[in-house]
TORLO-625076 format. One line per 4 residues: number of its first residue (from 1); for each residue x, y, z of N, C-alpha, C, O. Coordinates in Angstrom, 3 decimals. Each point is the difference from the previous one (the first is absolute). Last residue first. Layout:
N
NUM> X/Y/Z/X/Y/Z/X/Y/Z/X/Y/Z ~ ... $
This chain:
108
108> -244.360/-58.194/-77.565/-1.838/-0.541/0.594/-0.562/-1.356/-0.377/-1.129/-0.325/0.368 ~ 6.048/2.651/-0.188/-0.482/-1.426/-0.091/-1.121/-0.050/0.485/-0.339/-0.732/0.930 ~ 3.987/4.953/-2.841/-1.147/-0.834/0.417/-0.669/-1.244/0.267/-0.447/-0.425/-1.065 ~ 5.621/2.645/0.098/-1.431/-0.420/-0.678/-0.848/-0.376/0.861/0.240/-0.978/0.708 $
104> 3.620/4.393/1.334/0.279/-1.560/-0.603/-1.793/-0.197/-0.837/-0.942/0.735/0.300 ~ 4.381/3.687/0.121/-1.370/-0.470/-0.083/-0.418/-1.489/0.232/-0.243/-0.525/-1.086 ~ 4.221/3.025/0.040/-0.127/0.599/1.116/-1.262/-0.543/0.721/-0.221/0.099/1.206 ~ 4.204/-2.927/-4.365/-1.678/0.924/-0.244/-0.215/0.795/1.474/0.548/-0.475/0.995 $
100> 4.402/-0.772/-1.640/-1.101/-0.951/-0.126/-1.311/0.872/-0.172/-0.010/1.196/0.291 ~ 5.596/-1.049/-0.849/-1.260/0.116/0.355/-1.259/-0.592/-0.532/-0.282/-0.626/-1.022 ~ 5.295/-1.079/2.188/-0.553/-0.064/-1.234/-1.389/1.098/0.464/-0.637/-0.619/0.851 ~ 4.363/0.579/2.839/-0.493/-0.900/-0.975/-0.455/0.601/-0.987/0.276/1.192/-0.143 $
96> 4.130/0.699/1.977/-1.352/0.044/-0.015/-0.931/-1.450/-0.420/0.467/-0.803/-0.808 ~ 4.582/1.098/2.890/-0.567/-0.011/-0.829/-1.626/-0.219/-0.211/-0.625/-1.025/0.272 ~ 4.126/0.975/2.958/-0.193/1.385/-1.073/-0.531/-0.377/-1.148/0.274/0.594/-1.043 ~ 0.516/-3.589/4.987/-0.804/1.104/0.046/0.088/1.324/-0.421/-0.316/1.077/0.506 $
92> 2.577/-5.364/-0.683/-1.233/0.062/0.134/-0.630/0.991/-0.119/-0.984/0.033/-0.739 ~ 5.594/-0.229/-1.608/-0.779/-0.291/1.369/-1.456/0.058/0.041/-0.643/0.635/-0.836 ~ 3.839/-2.032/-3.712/-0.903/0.857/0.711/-0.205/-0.250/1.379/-0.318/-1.147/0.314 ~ 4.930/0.134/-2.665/-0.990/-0.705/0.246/-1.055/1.168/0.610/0.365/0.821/0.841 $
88> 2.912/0.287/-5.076/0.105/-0.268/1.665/-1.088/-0.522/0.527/-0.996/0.243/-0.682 ~ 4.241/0.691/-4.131/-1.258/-0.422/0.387/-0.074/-0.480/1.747/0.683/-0.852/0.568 ~ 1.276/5.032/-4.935/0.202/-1.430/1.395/-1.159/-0.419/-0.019/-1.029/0.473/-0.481 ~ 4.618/3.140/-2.539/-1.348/-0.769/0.241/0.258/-0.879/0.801/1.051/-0.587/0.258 $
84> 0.936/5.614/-0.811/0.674/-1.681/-0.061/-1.258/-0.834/0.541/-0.550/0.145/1.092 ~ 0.841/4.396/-4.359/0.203/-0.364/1.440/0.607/-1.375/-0.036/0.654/-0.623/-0.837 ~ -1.497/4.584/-3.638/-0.470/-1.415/1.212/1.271/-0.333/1.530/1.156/0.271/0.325 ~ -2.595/4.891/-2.493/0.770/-0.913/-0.507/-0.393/-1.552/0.855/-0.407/-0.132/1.154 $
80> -2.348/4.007/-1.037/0.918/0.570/-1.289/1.073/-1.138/0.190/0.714/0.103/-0.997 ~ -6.159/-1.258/1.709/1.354/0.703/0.947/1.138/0.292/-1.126/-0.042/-0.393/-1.165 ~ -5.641/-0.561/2.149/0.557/0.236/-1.646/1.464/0.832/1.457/-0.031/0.876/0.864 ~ -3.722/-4.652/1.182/0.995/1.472/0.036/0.561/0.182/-1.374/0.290/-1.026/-0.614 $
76> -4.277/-2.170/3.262/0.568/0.100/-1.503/0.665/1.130/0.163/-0.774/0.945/0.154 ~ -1.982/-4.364/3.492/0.713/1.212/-0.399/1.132/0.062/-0.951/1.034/-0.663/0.079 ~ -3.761/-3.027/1.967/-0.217/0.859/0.691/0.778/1.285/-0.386/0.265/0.762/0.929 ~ -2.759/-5.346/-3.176/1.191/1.018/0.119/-0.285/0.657/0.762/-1.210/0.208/0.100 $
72> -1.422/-3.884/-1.113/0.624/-0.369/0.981/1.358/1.112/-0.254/1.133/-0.338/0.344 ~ -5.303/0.404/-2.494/-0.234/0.311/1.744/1.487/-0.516/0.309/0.297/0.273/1.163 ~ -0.172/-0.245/-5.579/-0.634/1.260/0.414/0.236/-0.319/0.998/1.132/0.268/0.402 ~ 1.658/-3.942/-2.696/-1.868/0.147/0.532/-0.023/1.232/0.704/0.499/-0.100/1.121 $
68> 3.514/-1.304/-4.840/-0.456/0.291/1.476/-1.122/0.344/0.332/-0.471/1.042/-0.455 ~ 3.656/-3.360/-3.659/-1.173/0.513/0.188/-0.190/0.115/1.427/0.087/-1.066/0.609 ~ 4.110/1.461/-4.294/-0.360/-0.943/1.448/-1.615/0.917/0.167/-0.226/1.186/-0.238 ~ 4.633/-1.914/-3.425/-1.346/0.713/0.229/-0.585/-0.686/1.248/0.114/-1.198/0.264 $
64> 3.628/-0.882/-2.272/0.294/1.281/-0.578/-1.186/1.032/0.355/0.051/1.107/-0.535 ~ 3.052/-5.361/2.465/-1.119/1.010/0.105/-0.246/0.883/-0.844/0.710/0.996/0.140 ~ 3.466/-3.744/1.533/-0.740/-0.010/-1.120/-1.464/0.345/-0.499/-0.380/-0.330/-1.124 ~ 2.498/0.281/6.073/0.328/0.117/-1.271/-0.237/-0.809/-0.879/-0.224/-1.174/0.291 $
60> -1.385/2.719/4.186/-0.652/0.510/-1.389/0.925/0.005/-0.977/-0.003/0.879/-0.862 ~ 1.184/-2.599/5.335/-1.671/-0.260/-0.646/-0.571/0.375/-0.685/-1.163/-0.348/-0.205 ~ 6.093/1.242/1.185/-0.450/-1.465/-0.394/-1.649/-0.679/-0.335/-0.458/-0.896/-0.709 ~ 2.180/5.441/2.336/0.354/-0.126/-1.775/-0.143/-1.692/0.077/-0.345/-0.543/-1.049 $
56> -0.820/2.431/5.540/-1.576/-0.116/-0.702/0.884/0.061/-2.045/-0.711/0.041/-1.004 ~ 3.839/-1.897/4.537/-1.721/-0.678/-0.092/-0.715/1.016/-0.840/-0.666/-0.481/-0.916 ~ 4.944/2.382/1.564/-0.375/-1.064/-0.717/-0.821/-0.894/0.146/-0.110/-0.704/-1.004 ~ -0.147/4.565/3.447/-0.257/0.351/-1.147/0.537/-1.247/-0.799/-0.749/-0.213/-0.953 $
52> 0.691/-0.524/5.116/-1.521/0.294/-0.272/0.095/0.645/-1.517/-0.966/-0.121/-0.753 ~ 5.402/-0.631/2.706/-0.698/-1.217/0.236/-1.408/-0.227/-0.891/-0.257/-0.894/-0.807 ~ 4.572/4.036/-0.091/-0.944/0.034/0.873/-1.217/-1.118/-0.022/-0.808/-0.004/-0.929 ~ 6.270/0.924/-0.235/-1.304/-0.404/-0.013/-1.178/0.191/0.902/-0.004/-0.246/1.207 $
48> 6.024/2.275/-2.069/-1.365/-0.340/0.844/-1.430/-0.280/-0.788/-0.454/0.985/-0.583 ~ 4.401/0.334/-1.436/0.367/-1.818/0.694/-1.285/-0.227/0.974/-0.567/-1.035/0.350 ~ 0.478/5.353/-4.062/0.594/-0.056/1.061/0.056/-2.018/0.139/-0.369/-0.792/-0.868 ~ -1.846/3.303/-2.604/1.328/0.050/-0.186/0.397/0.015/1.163/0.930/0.807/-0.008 $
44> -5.916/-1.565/-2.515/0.779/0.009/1.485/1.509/0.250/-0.183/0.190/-0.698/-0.996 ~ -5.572/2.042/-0.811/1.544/-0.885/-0.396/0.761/-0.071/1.122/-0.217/0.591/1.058 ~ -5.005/-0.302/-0.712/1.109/0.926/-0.062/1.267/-1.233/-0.502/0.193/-1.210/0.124 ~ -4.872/0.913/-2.379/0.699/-0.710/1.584/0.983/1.021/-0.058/0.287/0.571/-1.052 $
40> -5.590/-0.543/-1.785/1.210/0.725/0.111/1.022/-0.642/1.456/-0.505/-0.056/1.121 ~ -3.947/-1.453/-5.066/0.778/-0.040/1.611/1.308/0.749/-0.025/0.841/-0.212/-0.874 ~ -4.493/0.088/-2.447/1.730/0.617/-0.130/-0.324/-0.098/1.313/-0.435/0.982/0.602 ~ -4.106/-1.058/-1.021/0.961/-0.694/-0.863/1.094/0.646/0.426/-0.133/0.989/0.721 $
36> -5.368/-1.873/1.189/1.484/0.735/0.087/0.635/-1.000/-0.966/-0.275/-1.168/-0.276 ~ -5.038/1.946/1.235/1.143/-0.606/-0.478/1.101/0.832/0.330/-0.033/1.218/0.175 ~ -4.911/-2.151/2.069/0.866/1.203/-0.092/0.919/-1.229/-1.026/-0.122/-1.220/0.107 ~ -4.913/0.007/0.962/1.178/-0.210/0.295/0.864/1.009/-0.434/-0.607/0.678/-0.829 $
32> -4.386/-1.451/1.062/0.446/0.176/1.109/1.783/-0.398/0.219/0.523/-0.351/1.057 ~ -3.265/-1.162/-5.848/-0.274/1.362/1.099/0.703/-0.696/1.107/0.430/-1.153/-0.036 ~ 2.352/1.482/-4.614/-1.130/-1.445/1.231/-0.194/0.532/0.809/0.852/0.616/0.640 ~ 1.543/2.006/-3.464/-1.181/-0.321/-1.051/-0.793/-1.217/1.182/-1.144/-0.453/0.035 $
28> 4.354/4.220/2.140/-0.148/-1.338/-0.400/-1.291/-0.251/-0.531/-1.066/0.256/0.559 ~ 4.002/4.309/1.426/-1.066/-0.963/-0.054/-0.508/-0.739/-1.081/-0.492/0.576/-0.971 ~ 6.010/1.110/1.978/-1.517/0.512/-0.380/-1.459/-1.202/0.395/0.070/-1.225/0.109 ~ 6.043/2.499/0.293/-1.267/-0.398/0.459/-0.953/0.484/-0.287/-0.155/1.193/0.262 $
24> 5.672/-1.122/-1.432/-1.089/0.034/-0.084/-1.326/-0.581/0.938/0.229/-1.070/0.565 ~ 4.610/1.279/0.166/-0.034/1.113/-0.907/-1.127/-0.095/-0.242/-0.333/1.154/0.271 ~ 1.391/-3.047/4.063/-0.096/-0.473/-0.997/0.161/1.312/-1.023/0.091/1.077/0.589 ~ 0.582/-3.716/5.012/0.333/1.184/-1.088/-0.182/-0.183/-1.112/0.576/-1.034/-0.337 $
20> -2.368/-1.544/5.323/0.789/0.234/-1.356/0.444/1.346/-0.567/-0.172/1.032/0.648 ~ -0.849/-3.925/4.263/-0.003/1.457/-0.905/0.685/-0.464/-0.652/1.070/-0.571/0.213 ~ -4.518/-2.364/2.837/0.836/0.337/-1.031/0.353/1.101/-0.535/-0.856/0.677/-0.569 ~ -1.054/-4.013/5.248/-0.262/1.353/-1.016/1.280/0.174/-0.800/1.128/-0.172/0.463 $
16> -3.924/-4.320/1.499/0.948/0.487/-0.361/-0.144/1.590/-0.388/-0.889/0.389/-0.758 ~ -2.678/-3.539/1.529/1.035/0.248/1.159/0.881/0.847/0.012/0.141/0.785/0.938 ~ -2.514/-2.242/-4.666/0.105/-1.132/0.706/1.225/0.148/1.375/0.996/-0.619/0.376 ~ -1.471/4.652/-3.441/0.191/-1.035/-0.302/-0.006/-1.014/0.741/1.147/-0.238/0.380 $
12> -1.442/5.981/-0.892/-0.266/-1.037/0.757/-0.191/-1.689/-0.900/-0.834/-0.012/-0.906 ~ 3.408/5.263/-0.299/-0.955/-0.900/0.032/-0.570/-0.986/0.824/1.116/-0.256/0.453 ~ 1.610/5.152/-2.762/0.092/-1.093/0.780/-1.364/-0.581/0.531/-0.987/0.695/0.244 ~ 4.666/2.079/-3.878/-1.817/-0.618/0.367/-0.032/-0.691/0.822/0.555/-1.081/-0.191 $
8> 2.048/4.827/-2.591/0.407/-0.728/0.860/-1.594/-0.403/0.198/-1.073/0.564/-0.214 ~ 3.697/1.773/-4.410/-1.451/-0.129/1.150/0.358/-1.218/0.778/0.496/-0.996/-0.527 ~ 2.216/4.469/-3.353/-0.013/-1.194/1.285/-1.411/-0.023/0.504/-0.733/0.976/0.160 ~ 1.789/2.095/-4.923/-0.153/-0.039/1.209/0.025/-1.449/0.704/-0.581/-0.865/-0.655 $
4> 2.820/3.220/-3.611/-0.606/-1.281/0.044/-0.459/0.211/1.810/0.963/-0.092/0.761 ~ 1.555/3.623/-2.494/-1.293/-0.229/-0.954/-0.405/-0.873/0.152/-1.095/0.018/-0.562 ~ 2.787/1.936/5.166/0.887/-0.455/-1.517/-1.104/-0.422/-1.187/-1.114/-0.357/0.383 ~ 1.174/3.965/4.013/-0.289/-1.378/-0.306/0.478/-0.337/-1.405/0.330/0.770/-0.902 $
């Protein structure tokens, strides 16, 4: 791995799931939120574009820190080089809900 490690994250968003790539991520002075910085995009030197990866450099550019709500990550990888970020529509049914108390309250 290289001295600056990658971390890939991917997320849930109003439907949407998102993989990013960043050089940093840590937990956030605002409870229940993760920060990421240094969005990382692959460069491109070919004619071919990829659709989903310029949507998600158009929705985070100029960004310099982005705050992400805990429940809504589903998995943080430390990878040895970045990937190619996207954003794809969630199906129904992968995605967990929110849990809930095992217990509901009493109403005597």
């Amino acid at each position: 791995m290289s001295d600056k490690p990658i971390y890939k994250i991917i997320f849930f968003s109003m439907g949407q799931i998102y993989e990013v790539y960043a050089r940093q991520i840590y937990q956030s002075d605002l409870y229940g939120f993760i920060e990421i910085e240094e969005l990382v995009f692959g460069e491109r030197s070919q004619m071919l574009v990829d659709p989903s990866e310029e949507r998600l450099k158009s929705e985070f550019e100029g960004v310099n820190r982005s705050y992400i709500p805990m429940h809504s990550v589903a998995r943080i990888d430390e990878v040895a080089k970045e990937g190619v970020g996207k954003i794809s529509e969630a199906k129904g049914n992968n995605i967990a809900p929110f849990p809930m108390p095992a217990f509901p309250k009493s109403t005597d």
